[in-house]
Short mmCIF file of the C-alpha atoms (twelve columns), coordinates in Angstrom:
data_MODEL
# 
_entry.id   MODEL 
# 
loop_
_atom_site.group_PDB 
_atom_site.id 
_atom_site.type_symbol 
_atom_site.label_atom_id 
_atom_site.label_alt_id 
_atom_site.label_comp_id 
_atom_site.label_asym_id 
_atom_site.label_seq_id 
_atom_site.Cartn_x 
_atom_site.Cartn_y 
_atom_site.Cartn_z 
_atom_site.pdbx_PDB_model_num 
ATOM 1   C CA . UNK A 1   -36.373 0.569   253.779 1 
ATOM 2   C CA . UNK A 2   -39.033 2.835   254.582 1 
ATOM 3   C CA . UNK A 3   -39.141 6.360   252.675 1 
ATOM 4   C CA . UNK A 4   -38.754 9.599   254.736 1 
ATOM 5   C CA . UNK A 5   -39.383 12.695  254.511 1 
ATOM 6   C CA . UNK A 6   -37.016 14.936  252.422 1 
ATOM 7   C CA . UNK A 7   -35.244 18.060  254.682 1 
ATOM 8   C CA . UNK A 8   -32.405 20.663  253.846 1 
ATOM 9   C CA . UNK A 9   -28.584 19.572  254.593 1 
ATOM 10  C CA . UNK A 10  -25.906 22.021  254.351 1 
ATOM 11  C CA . UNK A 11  -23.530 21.479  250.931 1 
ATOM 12  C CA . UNK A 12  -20.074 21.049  252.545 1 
ATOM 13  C CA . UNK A 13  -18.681 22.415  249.360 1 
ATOM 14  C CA . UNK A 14  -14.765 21.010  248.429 1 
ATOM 15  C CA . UNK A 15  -14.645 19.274  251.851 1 
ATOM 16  C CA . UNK A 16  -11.427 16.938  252.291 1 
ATOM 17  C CA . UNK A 17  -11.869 13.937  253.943 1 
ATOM 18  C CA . UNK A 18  -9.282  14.976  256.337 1 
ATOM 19  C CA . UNK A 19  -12.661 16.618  257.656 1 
ATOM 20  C CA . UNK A 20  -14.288 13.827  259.123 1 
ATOM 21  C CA . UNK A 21  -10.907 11.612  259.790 1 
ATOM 22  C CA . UNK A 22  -10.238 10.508  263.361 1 
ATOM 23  C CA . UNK A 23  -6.504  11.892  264.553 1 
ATOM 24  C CA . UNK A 24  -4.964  8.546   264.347 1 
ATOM 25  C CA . UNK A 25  -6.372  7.542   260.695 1 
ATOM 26  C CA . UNK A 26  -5.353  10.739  259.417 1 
ATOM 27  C CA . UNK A 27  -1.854  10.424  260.385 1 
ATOM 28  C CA . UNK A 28  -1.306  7.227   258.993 1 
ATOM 29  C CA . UNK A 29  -3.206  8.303   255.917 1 
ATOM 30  C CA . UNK A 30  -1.496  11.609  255.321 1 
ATOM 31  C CA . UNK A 31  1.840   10.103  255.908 1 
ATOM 32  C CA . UNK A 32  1.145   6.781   253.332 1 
ATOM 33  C CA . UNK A 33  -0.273  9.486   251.115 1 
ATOM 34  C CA . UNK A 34  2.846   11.446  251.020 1 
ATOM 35  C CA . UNK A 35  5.118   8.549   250.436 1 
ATOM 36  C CA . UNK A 36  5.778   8.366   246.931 1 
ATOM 37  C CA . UNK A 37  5.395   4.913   245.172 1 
ATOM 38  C CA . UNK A 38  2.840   3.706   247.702 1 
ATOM 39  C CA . UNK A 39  -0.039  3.446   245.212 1 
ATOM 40  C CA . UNK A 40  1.365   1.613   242.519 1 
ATOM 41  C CA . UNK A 41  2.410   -0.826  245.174 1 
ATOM 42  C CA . UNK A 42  -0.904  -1.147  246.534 1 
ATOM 43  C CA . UNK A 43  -2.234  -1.324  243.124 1 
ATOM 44  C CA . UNK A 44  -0.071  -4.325  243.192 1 
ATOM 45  C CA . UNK A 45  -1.434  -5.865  245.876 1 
ATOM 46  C CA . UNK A 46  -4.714  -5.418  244.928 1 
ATOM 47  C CA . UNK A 47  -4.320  -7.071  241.457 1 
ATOM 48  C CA . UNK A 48  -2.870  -10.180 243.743 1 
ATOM 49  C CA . UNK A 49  -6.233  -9.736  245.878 1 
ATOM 50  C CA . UNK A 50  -8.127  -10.300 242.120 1 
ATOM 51  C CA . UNK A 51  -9.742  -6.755  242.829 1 
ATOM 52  C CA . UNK A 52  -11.709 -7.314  239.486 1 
ATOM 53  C CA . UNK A 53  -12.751 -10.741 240.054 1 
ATOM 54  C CA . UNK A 54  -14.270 -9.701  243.482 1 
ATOM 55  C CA . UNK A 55  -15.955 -6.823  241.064 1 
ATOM 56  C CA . UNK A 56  -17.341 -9.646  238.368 1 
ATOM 57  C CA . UNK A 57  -18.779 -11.296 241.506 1 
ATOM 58  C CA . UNK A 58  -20.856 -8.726  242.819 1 
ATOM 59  C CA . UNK A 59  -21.837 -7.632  239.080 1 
ATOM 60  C CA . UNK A 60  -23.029 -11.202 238.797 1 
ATOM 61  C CA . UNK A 61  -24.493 -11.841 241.172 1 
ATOM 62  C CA . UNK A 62  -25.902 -9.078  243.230 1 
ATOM 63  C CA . UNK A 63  -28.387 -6.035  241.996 1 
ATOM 64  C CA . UNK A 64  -26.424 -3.092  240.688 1 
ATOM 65  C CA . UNK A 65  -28.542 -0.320  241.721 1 
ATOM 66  C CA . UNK A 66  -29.412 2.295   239.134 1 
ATOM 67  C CA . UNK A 67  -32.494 4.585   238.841 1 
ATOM 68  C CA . UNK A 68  -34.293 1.594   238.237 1 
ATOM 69  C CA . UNK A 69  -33.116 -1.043  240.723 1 
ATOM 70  C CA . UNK A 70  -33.738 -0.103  244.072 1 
ATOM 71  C CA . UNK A 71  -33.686 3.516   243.134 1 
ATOM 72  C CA . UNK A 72  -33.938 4.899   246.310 1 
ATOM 73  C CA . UNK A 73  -30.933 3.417   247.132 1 
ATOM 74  C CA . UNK A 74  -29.562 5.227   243.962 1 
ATOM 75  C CA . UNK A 75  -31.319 8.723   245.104 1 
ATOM 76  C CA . UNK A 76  -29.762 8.146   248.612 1 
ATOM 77  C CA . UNK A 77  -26.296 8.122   246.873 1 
ATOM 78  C CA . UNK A 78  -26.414 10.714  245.117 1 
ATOM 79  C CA . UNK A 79  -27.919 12.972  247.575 1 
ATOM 80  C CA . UNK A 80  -24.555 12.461  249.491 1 
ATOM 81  C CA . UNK A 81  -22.702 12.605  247.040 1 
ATOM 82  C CA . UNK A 82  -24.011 16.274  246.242 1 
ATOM 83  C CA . UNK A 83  -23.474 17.029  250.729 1 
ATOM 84  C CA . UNK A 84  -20.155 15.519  250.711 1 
ATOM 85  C CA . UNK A 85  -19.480 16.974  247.610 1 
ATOM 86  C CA . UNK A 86  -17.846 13.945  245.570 1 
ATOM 87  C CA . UNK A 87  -17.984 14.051  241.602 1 
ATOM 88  C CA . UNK A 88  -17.187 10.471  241.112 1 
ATOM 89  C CA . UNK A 89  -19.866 8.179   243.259 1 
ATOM 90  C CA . UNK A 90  -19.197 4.338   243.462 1 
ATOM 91  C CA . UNK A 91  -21.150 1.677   241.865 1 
ATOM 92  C CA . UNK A 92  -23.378 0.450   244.494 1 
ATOM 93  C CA . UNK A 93  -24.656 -3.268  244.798 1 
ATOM 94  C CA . UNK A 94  -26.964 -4.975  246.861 1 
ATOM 95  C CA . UNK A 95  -26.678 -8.578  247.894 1 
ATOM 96  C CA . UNK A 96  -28.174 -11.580 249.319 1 
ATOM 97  C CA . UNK A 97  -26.991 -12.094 253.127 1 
ATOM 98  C CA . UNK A 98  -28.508 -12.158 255.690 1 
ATOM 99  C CA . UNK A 99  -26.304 -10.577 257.978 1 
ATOM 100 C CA . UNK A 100 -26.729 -7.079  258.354 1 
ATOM 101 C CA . UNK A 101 -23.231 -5.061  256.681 1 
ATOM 102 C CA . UNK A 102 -22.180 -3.335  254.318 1 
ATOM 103 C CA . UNK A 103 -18.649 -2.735  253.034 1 
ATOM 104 C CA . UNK A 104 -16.369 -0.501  250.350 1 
ATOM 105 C CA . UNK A 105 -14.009 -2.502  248.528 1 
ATOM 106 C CA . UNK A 106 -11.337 -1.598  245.608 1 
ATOM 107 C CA . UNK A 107 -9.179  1.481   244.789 1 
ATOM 108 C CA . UNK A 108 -8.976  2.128   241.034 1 
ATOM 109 C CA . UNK A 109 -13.054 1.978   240.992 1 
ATOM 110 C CA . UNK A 110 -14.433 1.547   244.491 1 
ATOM 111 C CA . UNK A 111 -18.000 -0.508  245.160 1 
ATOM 112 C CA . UNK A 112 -20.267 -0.280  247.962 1 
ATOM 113 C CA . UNK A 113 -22.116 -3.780  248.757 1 
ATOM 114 C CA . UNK A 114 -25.284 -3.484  251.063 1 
ATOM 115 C CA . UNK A 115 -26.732 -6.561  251.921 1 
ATOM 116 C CA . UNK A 116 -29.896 -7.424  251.933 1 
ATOM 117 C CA . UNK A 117 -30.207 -7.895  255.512 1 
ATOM 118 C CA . UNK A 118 -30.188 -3.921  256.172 1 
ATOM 119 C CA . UNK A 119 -33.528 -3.256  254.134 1 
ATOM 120 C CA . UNK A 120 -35.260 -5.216  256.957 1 
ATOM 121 C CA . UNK A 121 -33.777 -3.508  259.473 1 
ATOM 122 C CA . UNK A 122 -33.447 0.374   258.745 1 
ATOM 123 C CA . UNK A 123 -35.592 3.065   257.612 1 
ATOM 124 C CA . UNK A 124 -34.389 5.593   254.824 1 
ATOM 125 C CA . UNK A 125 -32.508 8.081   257.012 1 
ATOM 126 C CA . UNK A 126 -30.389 5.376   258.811 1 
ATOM 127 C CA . UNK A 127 -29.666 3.704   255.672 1 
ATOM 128 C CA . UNK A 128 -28.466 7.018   254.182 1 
ATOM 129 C CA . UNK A 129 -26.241 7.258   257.330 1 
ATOM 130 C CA . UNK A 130 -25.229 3.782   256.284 1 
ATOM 131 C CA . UNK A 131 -24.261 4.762   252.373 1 
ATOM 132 C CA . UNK A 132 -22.539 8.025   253.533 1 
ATOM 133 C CA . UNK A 133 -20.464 5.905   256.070 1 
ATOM 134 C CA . UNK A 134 -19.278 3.671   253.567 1 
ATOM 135 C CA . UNK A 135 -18.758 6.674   250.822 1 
ATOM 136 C CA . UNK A 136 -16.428 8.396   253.452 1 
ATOM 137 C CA . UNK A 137 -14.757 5.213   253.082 1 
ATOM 138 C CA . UNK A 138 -13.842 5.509   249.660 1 
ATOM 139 C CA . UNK A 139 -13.377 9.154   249.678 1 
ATOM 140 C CA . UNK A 140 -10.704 8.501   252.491 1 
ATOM 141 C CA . UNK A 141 -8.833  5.889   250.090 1 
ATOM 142 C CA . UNK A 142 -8.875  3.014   253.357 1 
ATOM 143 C CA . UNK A 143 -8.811  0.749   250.548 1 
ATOM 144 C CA . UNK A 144 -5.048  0.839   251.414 1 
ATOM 145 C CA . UNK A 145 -5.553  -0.228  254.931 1 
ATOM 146 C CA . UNK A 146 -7.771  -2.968  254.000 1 
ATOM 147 C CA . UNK A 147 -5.732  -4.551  250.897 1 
ATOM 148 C CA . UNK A 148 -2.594  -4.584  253.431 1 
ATOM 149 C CA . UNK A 149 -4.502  -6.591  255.973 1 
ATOM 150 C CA . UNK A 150 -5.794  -9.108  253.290 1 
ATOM 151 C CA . UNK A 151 -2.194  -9.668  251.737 1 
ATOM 152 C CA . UNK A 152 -0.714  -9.895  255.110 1 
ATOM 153 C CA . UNK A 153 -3.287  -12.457 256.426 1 
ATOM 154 C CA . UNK A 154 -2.785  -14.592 253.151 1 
ATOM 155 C CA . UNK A 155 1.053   -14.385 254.679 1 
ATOM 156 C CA . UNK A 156 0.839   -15.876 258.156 1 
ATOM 157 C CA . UNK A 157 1.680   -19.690 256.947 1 
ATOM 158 C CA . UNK A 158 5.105   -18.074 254.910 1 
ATOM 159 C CA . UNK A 159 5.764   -16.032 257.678 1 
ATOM 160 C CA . UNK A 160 5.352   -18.419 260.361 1 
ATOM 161 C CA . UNK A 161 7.984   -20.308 258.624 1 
ATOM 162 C CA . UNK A 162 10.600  -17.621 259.660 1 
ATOM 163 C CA . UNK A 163 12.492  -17.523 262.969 1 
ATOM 164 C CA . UNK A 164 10.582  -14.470 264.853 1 
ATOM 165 C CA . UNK A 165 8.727   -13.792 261.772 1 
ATOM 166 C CA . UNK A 166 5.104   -14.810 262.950 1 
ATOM 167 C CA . UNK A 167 5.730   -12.588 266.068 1 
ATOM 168 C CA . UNK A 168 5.996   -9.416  263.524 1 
ATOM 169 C CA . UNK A 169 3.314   -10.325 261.620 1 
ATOM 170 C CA . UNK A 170 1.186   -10.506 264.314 1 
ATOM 171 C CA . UNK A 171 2.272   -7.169  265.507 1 
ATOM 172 C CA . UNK A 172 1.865   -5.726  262.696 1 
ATOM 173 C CA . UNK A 173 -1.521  -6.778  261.734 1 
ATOM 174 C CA . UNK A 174 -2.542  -5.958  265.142 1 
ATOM 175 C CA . UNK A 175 -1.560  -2.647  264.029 1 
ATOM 176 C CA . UNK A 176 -3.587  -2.779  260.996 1 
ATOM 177 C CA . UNK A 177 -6.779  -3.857  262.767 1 
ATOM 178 C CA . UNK A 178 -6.329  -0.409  265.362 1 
ATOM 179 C CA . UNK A 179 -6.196  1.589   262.180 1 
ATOM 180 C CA . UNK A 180 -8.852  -0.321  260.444 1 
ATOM 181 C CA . UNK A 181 -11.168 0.438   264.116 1 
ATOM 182 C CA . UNK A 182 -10.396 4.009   264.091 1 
ATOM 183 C CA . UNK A 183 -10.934 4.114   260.016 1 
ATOM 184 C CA . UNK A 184 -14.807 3.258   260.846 1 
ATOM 185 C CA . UNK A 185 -14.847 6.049   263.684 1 
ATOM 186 C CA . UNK A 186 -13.589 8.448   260.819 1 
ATOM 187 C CA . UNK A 187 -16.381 6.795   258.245 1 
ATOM 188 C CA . UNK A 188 -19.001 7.875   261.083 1 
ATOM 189 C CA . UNK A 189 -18.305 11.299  261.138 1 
ATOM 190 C CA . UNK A 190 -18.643 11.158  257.687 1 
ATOM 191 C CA . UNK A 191 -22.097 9.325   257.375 1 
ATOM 192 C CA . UNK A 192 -23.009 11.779  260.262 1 
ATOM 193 C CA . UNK A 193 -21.679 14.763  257.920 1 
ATOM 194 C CA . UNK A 194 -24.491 13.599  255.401 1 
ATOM 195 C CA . UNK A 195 -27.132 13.025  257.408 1 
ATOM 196 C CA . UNK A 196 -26.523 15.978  259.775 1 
ATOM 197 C CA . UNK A 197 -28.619 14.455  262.789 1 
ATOM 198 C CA . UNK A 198 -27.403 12.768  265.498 1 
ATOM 199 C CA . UNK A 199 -29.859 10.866  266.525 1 
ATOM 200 C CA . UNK A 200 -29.916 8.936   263.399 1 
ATOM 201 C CA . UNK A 201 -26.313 7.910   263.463 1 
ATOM 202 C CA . UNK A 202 -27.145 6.374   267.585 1 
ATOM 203 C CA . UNK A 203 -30.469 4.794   266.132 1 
ATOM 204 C CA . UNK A 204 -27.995 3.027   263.664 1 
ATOM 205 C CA . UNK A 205 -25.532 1.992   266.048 1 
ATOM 206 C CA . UNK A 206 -28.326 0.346   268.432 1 
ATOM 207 C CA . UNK A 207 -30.283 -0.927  265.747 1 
ATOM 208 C CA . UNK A 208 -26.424 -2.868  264.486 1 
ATOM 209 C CA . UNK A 209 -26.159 -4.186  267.766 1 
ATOM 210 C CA . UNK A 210 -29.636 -5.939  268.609 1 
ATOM 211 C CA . UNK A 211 -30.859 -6.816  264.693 1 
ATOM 212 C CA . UNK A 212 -34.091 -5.065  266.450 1 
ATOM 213 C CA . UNK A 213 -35.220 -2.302  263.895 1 
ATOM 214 C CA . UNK A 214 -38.393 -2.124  266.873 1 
ATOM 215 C CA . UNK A 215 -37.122 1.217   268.332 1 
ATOM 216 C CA . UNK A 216 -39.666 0.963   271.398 1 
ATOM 217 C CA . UNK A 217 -37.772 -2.132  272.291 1 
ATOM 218 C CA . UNK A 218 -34.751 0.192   272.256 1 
ATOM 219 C CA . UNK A 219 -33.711 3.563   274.725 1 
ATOM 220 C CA . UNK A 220 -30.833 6.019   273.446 1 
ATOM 221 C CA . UNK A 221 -30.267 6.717   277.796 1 
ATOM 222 C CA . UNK A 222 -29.510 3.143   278.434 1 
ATOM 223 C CA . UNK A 223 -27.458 2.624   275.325 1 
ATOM 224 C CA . UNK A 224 -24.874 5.204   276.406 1 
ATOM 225 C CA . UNK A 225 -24.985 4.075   279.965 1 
ATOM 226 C CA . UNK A 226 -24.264 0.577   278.517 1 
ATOM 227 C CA . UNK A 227 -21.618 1.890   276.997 1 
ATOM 228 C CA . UNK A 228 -19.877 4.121   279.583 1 
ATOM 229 C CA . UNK A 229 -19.989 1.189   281.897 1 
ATOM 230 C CA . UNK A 230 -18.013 -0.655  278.987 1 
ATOM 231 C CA . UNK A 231 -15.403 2.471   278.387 1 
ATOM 232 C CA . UNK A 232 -14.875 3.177   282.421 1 
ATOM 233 C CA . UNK A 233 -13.756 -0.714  283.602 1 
ATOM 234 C CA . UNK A 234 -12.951 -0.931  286.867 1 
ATOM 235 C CA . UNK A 235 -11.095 -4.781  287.084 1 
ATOM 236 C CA . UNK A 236 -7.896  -4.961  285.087 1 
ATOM 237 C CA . UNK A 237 -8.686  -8.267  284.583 1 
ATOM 238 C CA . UNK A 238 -11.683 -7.329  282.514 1 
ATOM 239 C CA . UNK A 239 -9.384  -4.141  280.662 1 
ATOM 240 C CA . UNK A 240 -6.961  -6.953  279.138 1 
ATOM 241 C CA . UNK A 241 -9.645  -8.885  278.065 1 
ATOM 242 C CA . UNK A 242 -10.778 -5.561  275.854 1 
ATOM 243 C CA . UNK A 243 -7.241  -5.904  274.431 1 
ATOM 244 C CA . UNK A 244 -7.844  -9.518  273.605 1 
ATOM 245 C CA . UNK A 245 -11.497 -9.339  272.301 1 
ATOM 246 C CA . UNK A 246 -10.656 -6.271  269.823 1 
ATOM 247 C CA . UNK A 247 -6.996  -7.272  268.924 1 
ATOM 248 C CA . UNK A 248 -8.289  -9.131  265.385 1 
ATOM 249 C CA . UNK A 249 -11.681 -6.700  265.275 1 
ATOM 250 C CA . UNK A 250 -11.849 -4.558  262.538 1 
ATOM 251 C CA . UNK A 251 -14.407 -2.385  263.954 1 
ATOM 252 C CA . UNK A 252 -15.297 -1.542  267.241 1 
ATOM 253 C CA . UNK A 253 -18.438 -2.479  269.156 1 
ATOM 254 C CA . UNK A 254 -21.293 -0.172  268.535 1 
ATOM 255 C CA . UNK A 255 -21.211 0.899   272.091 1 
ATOM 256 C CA . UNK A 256 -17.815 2.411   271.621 1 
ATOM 257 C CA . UNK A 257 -19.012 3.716   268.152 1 
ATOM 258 C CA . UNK A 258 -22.066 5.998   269.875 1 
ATOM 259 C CA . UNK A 259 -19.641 6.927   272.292 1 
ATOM 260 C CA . UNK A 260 -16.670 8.008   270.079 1 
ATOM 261 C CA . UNK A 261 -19.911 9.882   267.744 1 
ATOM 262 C CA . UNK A 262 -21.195 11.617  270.738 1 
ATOM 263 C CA . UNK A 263 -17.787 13.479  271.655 1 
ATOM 264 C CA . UNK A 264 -16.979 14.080  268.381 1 
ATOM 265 C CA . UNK A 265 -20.749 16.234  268.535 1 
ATOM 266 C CA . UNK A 266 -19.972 17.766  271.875 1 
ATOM 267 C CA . UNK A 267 -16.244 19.209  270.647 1 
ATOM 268 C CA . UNK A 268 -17.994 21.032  268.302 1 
ATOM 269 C CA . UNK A 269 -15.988 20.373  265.528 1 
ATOM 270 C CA . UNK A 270 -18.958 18.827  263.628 1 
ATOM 271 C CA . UNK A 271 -21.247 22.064  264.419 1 
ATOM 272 C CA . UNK A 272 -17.794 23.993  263.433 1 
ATOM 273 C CA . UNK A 273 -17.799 21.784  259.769 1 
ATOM 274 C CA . UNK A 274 -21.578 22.514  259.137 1 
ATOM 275 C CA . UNK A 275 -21.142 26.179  259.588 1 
ATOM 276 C CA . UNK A 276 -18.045 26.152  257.010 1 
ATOM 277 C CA . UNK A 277 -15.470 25.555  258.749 1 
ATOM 278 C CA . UNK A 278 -13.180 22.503  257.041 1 
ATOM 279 C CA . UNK A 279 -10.142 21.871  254.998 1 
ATOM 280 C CA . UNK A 280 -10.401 21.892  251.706 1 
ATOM 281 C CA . UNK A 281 -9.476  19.303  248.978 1 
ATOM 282 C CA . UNK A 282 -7.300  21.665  247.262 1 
ATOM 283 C CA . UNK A 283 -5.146  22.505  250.212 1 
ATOM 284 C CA . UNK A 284 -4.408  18.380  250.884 1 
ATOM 285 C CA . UNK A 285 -1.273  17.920  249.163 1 
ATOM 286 C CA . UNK A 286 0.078   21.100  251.962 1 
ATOM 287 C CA . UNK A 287 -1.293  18.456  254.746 1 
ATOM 288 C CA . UNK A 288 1.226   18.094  257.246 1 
ATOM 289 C CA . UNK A 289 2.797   14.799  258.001 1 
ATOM 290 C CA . UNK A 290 4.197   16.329  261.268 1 
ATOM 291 C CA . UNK A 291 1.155   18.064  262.409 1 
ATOM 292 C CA . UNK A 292 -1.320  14.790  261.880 1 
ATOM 293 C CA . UNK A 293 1.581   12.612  263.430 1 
ATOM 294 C CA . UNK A 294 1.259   14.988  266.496 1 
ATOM 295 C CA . UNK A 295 -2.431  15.051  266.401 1 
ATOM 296 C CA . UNK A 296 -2.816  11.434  265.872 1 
ATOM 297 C CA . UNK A 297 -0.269  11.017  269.556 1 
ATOM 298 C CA . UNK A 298 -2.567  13.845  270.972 1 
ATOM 299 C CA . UNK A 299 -5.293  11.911  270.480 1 
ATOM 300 C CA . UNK A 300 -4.299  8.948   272.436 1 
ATOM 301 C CA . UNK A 301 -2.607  11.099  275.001 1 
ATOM 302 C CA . UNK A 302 -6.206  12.662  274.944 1 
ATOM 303 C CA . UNK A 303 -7.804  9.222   275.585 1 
ATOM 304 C CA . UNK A 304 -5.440  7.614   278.217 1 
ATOM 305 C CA . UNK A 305 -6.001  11.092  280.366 1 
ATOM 306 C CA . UNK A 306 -9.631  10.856  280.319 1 
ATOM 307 C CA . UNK A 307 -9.971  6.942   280.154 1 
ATOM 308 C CA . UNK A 308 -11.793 5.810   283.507 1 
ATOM 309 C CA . UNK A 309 -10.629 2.387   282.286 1 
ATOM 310 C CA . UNK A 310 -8.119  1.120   285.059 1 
ATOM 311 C CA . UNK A 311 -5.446  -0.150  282.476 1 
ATOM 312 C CA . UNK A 312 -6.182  3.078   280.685 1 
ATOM 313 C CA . UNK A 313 -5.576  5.116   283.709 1 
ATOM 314 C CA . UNK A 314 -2.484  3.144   284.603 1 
ATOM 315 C CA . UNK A 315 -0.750  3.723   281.573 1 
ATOM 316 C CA . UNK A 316 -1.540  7.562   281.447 1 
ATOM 317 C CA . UNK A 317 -0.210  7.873   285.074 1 
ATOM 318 C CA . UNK A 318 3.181   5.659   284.025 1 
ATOM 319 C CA . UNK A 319 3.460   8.059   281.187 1 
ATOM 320 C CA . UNK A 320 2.857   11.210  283.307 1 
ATOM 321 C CA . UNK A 321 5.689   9.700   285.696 1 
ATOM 322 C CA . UNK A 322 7.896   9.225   283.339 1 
ATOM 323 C CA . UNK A 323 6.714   12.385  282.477 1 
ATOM 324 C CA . UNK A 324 7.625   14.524  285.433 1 
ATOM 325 C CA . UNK A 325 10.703  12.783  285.873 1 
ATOM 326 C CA . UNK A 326 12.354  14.059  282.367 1 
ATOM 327 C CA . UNK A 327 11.218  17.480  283.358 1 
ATOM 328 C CA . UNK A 328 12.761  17.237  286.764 1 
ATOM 329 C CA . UNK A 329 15.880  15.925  284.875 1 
ATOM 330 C CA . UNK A 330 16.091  18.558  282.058 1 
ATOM 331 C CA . UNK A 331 15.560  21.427  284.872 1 
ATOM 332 C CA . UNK A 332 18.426  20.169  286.748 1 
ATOM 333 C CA . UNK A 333 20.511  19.840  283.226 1 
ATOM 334 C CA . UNK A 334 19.734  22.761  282.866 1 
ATOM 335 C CA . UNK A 335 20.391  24.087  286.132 1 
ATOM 336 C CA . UNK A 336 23.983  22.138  285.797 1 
ATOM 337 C CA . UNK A 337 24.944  24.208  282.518 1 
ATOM 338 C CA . UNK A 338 24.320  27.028  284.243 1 
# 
């Protein structure tokens, strides 16, 4: 990991997570996080997932970083930590795989594991994109998504047992997985929050996808285009195969991730957040359940109308049939009464 040089960030002072959560996370989140008795079941849970055993792993052995263990790793952190404003950081290890990730596991006492593999491949300022992502993790609590998925995986043998029960399952862990896709489009926005530049989050995002950290093998202009001609499919065939490949991903392809990035950017909601413009922490528990439900359907709505994907476009013209016709139907209801 190659040291850069240090530059001003804006302190987004008390800043909620709901900041930097994608529509559709938020909902779910704001609406779990309302439901009372949730968190002592998913504490539950994650004492059946042996949350400190996984810990006593990692403490074992990986390299806990400190301010003497890969202490820019440690400076990184808490640089972040002072943008995104968090009190409590994570302990953060490192680990020995060569497969270049990095995950946020627990709830009680989250922990950030880097492996090794990302040293090799990104310089300081992608890496802090990297930390910040994973920090928006905890901060957002998708510990919850995550232990849900791992119990209900662990379940598929039971269920399958059950007369129609391996058909629910599978539904509903297929809804996990879409919630676990757009968690990482919401942990983006937050690593993008901390390192307030763009082009640092895309250099990530190509560098994930080709293991190249050569950046003159490498062209931002391409990229995109590679990814628009992913987004705007033109063969049906091809759009049900999208719904096949990412139906047990649990985060989308890096393509998709630039993309989503780039029109958060150009909404101007992140510019909006930099300039001080955010919820606030203390104002969560007033967080509307309704109003992130309806943002979370706006969203889609949002994405079927300007999907150039045919199956996309298909389903927002159904809907906008369907659509028309209830209008039609209420106006001559209407009409009737009158």
């Amino acid at each position: 990991m190659t040291t850069s040089p240090t530059r001003a960030r804006a302190t987004l002072t008390d800043i909620s997570s709901r900041a930097w959560e994608h529509p559709a996370d938020r909902g779910a989140l704001v609406a779990l996080r309302k439901l009372k008795g949730f968190d002592t079941v998913l504490r539950t849970l994650s004492g059946f997932m042996n949350e400190r055993r996984i810990r006593l792993d990692f403490l074992g052995g990986g390299i806990r970083v400190d301010e003497r263990q890969f202490a820019g790793v440690h400076r990184v952190l808490a640089e972040v930590g002072r943008v995104l404003d968090v009190e409590q950081l994570p302990e953060v290890y490192v680990v020995n795989d060569p497969h270049t990730n990095a995950m946020t596991i627990g709830m009680d006492r989250p922990v950030i594991v880097l492996n090794s593999a990302l040293f090799d491949l990104l310089d300081e300022e992608e890496m802090r994109f990297v930390i910040a992502h994973e920090l928006g993790h905890a901060e957002s609590g998708h510990a919850v998504y995550r232990t849900l998925l791992l119990w209900l995986m662990g379940l598929t043998g039971v269920w399958s047992a059950v007369p129609g029960g391996a058909l629910g399952l599978r539904v509903l862990i297929a809804a996990l997985y879409e919630w676990s896709r757009k968690a990482e489009l919401s942990a983006d926005r937050a690593g993008l929050l901390a390192t307030q530049d763009p082009s640092v989050a895309f250099r990530v995002h190509m560098k994930l996808a080709s293991g190249s950290g050569d950046l003159s093998e490498l062209d931002q202009t391409s990229f995109f285009a590679q990814g628009q001609e992913y987004l705007e499919t033109t063969d049906l065939r091809d759009s049900v195969l999208k719904i096949l490949l990412n139906e047990r991903a649990s985060h989308p392809y890096a393509v998709v991730r630039a993309a989503e990035l780039r029109r958060w950017v150009d909404s101007g909601e992140y510019t909006a957040i930099l300039a001080g413009s955010y919820p606030r922490r203390e104002d969560d528990g007033d967080a509307s359940m309704s109003e992130a439900a309806k943002q979370a359907a706006d969203s889609y709505s949002e994405a079927f109308r300007t999907s150039q994907d045919v199956l996309g476009k298909l389903v927002h013209d159904v809907a906008g049939f369907f659509g028309s016709a209830k209008l039609w139907l209420d106006e001559q209801l209407r009409r009737t009464r009158d």
